[in-house]
SEFI-308233 format. One record per residue: z, y, x of N, C-alpha, C in turn; residue in one letter. Coordinates in pm, whole numbers, padded with zeros to 5 digits, always signed. Atoms other than C-alpha are relative to their C-alpha. Layout:
N
ZYXZYXZYXA ...
END
This chain:
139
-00134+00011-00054+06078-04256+07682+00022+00112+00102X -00045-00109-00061+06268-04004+07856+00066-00022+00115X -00085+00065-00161+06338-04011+08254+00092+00116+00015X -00109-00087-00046+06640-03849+08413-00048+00008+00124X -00031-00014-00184+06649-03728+08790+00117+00068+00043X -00145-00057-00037+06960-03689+08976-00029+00073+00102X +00016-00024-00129+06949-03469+09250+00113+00051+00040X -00116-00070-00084+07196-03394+09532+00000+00099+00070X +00053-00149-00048+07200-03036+09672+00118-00002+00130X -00072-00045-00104+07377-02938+09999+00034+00142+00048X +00043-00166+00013+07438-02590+09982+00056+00022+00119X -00043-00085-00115+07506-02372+10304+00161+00023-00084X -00064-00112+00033+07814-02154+10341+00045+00120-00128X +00067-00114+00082+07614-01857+10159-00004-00025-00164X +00012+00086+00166+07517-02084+09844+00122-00006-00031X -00101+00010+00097+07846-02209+09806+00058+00148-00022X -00015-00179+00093+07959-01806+09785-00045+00020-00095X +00050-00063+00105+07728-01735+09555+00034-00072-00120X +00009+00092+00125+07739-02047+09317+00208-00006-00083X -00146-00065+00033+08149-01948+09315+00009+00099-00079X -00052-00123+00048+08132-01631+09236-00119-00006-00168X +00086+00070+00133+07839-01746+08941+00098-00074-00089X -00118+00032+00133+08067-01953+08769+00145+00057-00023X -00105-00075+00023+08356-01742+08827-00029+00115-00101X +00036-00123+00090+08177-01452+08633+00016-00109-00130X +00016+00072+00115+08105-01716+08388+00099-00038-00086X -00119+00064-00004+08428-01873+08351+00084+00159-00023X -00050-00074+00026+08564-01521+08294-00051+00063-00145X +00074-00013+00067+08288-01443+08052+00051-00038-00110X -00065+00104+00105+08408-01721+07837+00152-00011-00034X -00134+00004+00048+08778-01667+07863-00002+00147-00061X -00007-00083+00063+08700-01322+07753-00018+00028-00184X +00130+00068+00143+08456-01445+07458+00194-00078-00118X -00073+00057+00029+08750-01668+07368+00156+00082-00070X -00127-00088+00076+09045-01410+07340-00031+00088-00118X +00022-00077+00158+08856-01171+07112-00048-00099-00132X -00019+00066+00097+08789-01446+06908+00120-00033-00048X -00187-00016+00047+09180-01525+06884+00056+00073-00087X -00002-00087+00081+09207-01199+06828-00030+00118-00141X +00076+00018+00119+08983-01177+06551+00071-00041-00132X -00101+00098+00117+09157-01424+06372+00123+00015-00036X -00196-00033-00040+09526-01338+06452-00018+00173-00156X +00009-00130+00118+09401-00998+06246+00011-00066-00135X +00020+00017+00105+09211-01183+06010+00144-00088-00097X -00109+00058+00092+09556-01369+05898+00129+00094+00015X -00084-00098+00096+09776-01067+05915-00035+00039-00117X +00021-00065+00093+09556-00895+05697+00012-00067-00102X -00047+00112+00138+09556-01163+05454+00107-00003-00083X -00170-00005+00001+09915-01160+05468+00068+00112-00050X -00025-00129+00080+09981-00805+05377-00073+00025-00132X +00040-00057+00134+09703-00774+05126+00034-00114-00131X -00025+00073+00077+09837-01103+04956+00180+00032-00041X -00097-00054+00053+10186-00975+04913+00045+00106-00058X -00013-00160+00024+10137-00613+04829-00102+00070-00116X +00116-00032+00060+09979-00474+04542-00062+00168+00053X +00026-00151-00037+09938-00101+04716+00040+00010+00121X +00015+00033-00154+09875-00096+05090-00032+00176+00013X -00004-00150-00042+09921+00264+05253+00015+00027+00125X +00004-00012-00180+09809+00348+05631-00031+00137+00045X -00001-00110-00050+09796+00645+05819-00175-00039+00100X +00170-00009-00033+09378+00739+05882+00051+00050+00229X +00005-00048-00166+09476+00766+06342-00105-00006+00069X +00127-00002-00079+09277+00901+06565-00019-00088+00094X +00030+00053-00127+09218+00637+06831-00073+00000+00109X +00089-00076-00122+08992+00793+07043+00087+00118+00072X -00106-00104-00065+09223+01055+07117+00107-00031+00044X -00116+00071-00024+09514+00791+07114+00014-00045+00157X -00012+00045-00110+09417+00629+07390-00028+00085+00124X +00024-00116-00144+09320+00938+07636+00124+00019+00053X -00110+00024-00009+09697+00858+07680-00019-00122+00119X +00050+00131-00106+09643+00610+08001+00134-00081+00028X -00092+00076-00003+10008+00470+07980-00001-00099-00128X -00004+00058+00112+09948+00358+07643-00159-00083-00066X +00102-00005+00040+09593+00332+07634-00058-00197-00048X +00074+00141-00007+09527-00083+07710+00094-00058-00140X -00044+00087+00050+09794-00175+07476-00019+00053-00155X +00111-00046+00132+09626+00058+07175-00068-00077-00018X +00138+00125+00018+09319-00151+07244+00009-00090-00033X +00010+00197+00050+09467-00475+07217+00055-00027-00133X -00032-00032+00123+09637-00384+06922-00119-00006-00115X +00150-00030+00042+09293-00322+06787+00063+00047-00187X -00058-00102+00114+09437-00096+06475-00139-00005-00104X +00123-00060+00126+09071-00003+06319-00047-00161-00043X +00052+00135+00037+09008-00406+06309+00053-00058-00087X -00075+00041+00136+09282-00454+06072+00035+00080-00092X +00049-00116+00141+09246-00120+05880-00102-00042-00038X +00133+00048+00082+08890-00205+05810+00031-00171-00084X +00027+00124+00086+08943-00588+05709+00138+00054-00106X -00058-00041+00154+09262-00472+05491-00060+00090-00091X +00117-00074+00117+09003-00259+05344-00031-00051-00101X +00137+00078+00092+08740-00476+05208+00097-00107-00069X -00048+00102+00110+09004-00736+05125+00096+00008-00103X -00062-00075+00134+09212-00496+04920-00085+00005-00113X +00146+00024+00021+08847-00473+04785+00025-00093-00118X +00009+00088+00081+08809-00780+04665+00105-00087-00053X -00102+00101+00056+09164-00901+04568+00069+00050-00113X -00044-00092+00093+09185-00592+04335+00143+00110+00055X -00102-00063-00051+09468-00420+04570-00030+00146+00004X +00030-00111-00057+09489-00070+04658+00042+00026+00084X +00000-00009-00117+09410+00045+04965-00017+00137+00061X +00091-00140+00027+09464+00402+05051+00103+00067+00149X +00023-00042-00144+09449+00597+05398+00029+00138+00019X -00029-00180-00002+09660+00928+05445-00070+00065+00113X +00057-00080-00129+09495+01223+05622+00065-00062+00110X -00059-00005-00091+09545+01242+05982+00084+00102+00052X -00118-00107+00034+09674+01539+05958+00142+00014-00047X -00111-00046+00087+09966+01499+05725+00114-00078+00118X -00146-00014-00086+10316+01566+05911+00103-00136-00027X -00096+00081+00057+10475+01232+05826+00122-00058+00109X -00118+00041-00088+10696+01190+06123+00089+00145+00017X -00110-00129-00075+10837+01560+06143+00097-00010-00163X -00083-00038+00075+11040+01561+05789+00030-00056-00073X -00087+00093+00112+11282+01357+05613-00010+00006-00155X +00052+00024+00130+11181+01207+05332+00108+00027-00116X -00108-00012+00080+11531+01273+05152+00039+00131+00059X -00084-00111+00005+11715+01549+05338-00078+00133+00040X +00044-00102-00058+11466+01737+05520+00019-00020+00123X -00025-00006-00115+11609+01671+05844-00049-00103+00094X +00064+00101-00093+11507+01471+06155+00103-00109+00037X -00060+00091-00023+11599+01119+06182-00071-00093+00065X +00101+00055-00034+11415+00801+06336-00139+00011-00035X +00133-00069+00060+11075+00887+06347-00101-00111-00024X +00071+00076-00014+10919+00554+06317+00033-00053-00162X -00030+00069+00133+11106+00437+05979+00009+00141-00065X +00022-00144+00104+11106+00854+05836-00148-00007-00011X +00159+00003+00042+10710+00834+05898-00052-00099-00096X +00067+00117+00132+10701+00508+05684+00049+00000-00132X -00071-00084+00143+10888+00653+05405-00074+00089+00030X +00083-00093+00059+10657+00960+05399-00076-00050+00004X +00166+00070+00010+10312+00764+05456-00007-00071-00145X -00013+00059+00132+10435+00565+05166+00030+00089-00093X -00048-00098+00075+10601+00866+04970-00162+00081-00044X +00107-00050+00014+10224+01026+05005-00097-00093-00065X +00115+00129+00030+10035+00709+04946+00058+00020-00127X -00026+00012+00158+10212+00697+04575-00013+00111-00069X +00037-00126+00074+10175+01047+04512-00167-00003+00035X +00158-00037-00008+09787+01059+04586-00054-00124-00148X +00048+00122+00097+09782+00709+04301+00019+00073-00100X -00016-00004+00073+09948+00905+04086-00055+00139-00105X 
END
């Protein structure tokens, strides 16, 4: 049989400091632990989500190491976490028979209109050429 012992501790001042700031690391530890798991998941069911509606998935290969040397933009790159849901739409293009295909980083897809030539929003002209390239490299 198995005994228990209770004991009661009286900590100084000092102790209680320390035994604070101990489970405060801890207690941060674990809410950290906790969000990238979230965020894990939150990916893992976009990606799902795109590679189950799409038979031909087309992303622009970005540098993110260079992205973020940008320090106004840099934390909210990170949380974004971009290469975590390029890589899993990878593998599960992979295995769902999709195609999954990754323009240089190089290629100019925000400087030139996909119809006239000329400059228009550069956020919906870059997704008409990323896509315009992505179908010409299938074909």
């Amino acid at each position: 049989m198995l005994k228990a012992y209770k004991y009661r501790i009286y900590p100084n001042k000092e102790q209680k400091i320390q035994v604070a700031k101990t489970f405060g690391c801890c207690r941060f530890v674990y809410n950290q632990t906790l969000a990238y798991i979230k965020e894990k998941y939150g990916n893992n069911k976009i990606s799902y989500k795109i590679i189950s509606e799409n038979q031909v998935i087309v992303s622009e290969n970005l540098q993110i190491k260079n992205m973020v040397k940008n320090h106004h933009l840099a934390k909210s790159i990170t949380d974004a976490s971009w290469y975590g849901l390029a890589r899993q739409s990878g593998y599960k293009a992979k295995w769902n028979g999709r195609k999954y295909i990754k323009i240089d980083t190089f290629y100019a897809s925000s400087q030139l209109c996909s119809v006239c030539g000329a400059k228009h929003d550069r956020d919906v002209n870059a997704a008409k050429n990323i896509l315009a390239e992505g179908l010409r490299q299938i074909a």
